[in-house]
C-alpha positions in Angstrom: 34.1 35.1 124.4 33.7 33.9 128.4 37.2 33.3 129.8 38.3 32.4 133.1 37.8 36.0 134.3 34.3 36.3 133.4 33.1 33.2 135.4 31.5 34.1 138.7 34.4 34.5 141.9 35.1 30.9 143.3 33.6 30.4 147.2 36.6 30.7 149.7 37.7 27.0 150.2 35.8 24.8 152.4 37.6 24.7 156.2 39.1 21.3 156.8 39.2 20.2 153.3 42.7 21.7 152.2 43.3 19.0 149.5 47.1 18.6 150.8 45.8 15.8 153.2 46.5 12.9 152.0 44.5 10.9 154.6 41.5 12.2 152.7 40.1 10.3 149.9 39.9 12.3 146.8 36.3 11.7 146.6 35.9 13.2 149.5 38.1 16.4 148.9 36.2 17.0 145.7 32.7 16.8 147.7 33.9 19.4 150.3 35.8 21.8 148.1 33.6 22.2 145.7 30.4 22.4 147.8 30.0 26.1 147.5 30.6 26.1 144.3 27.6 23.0 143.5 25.1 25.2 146.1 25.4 28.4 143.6 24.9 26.3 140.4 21.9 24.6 142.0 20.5 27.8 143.2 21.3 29.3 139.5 17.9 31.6 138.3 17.7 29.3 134.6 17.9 25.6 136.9 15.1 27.3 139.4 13.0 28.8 136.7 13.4 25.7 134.5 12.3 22.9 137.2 9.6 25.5 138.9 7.8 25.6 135.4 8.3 29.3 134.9 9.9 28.5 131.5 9.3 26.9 128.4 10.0 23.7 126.1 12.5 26.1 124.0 14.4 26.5 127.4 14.5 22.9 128.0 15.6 22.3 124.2 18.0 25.4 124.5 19.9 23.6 127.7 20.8 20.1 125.8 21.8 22.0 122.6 24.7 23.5 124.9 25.0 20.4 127.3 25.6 18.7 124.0 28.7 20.3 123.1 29.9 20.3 126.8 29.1 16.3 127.0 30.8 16.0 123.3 34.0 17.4 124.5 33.9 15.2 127.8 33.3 12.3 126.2 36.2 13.2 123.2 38.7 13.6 126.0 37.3 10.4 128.0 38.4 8.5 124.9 42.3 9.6 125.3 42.3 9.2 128.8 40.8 5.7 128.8 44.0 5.0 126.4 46.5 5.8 129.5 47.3 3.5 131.9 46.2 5.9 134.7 43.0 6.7 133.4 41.2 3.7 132.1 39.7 2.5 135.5 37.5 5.7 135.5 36.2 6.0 131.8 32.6 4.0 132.3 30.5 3.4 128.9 27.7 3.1 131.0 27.9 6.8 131.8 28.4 8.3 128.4 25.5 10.9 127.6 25.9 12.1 123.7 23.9 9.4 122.1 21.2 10.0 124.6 21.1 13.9 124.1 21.1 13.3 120.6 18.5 11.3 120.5 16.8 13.5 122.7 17.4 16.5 120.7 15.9 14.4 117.5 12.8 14.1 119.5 12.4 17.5 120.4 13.5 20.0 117.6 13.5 17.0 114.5 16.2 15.5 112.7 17.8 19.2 111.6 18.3 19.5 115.4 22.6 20.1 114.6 21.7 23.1 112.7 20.7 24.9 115.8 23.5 23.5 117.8 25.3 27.0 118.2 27.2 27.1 121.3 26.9 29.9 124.0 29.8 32.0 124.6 30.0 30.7 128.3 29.6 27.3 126.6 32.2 27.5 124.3 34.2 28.0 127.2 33.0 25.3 129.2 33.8 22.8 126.6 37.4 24.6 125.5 38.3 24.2 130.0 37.6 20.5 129.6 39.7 20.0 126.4 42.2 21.9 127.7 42.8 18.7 130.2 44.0 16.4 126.9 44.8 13.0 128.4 45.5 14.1 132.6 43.7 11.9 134.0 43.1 14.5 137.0 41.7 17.1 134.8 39.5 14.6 133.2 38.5 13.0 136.5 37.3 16.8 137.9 34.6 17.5 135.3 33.6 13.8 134.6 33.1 13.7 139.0 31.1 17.4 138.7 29.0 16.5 135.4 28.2 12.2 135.9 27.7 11.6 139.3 25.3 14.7 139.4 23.4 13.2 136.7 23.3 10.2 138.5 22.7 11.6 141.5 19.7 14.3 140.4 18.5 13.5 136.9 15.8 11.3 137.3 14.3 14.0 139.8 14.5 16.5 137.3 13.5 14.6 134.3 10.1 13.9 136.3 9.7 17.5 137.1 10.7 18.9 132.8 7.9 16.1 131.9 5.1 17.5 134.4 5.9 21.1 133.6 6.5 21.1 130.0 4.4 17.7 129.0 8.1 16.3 127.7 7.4 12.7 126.6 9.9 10.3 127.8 11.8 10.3 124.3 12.8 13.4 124.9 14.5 13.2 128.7 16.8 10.3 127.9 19.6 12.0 129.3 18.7 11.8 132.7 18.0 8.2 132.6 20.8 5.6 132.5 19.2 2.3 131.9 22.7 0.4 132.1 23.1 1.9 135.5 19.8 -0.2 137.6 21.2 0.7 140.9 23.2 4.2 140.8 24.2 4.0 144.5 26.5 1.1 144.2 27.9 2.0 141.2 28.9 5.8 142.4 30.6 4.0 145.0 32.5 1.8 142.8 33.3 5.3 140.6 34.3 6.9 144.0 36.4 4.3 145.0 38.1 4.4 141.5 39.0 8.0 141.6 39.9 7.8 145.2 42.6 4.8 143.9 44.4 7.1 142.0 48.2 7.5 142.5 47.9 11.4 142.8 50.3 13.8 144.6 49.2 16.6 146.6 50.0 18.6 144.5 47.8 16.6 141.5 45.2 16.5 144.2 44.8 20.1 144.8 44.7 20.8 140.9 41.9 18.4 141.1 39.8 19.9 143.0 40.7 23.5 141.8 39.5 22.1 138.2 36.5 21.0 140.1 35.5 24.2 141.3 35.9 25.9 138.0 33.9 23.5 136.6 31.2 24.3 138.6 32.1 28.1 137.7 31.7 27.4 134.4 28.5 25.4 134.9 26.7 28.2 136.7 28.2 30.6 133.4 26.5 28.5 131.2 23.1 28.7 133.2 23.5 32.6 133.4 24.1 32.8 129.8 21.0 30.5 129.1 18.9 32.8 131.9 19.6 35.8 129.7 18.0 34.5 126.7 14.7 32.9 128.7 13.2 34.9 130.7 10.6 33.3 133.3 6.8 34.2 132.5 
């Protein structure tokens, strides 16, 4: 089983971002402290393989079984946190991805799709870190921030580039469209300016982003674990 230990060494902390300034918005500290650590998931072998078309449809099927359990678990905790007074300005419907992967997943590998939905070590992991959180809204705030607003912000680019390498029809890249979402740059600014509204400490702050970081740890685990088992061609 991955633990903590066996994700890849966090970056040394951005200069000028130490999250004890509380001048800073939070949006803002979680861009900046966790940039190394979104720059080595991005540049992760499975994500260059996958988008380049070195890989195959199994790959592409392979990556939402396992971001089906790490979106399950998000979403599961999203639901206690939107029941907190903290938390229930920055639980959005609109941004919930299971019934898309699922119906994704029914697309591409049928309607026995669950049976092959074995979680990865590194993913088992992944989804156990964001449990972990329960209903702290800060915990909950550091992977919804890392996982949504890069969907938002990159998955229409690569759903384009999994259906021109792999011939993917558009039933099976629904996750990386969000049709209640027409115009994603307003709306990450409202989600920004949610999370940046938060009554945190510094203290709360800096957990924040430290969750952030290891979310991005255990993203780039996950693609390391998923590069083992597809090789490019």
């Amino acid at each position: 089983m991955t633990t903590t230990h066996d994700l890849p060494a966090a970056a040394p902390r951005t200069p000028g971002t130490a999250p004890d300034d509380a001048a800073v918005p939070l949006s803002v500290l979680l861009r900046e402290g966790t940039r190394p650590e979104h720059e080595a998931a991005e540049g992760s072998t499975f994500v260059e393989d996958l988008l380049g078309g070195r890989l195959t449809t199994a790959a592409y099927v392979d990556l939402a079984l396992q971001l089906h359990a790490v979106y399950t678990a998000l979403e599961e905790v999203g639901e206690l946190v939107r029941r907190t007074p903290a938390g229930s300005g920055v639980v959005f419907d609109e941004l919930r991805r299971v019934p898309a992967l699922e119906a994704d997943l029914a697309h591409l590998a049928g309607p026995g799709w669950r049976e092959r939905a074995v979680p990865l070590p590194a993913t088992a992991a992944y989804a156990a870190a964001v449990r972990a959180g329960g209903t702290d809204v800060g915990a909950y705030v550091a992977h919804a921030y890392t996982r949504y607003l890069g969907d938002l912000s990159g998955g229409q680019v690569i759903g384009r580039m999994v259906q021109r390498h792999y011939a993917v029809a558009d039933d099976g890249v629904g996750f990386y469209a969000f049709p209640a979402i027409p115009k994603p740059k307003p709306f990450k600014d409202l989600y920004r300016a949610r999370v940046d509204a938060l009554d945190l400490t510094a203290a709360q702050r800096a957990a924040v982003v430290d969750e952030a970081r290891a979310a991005f740890r255990h993203n780039r685990a996950l693609f390391a674990a998923l590069a083992e088992v597809h090789r490019a061609a």
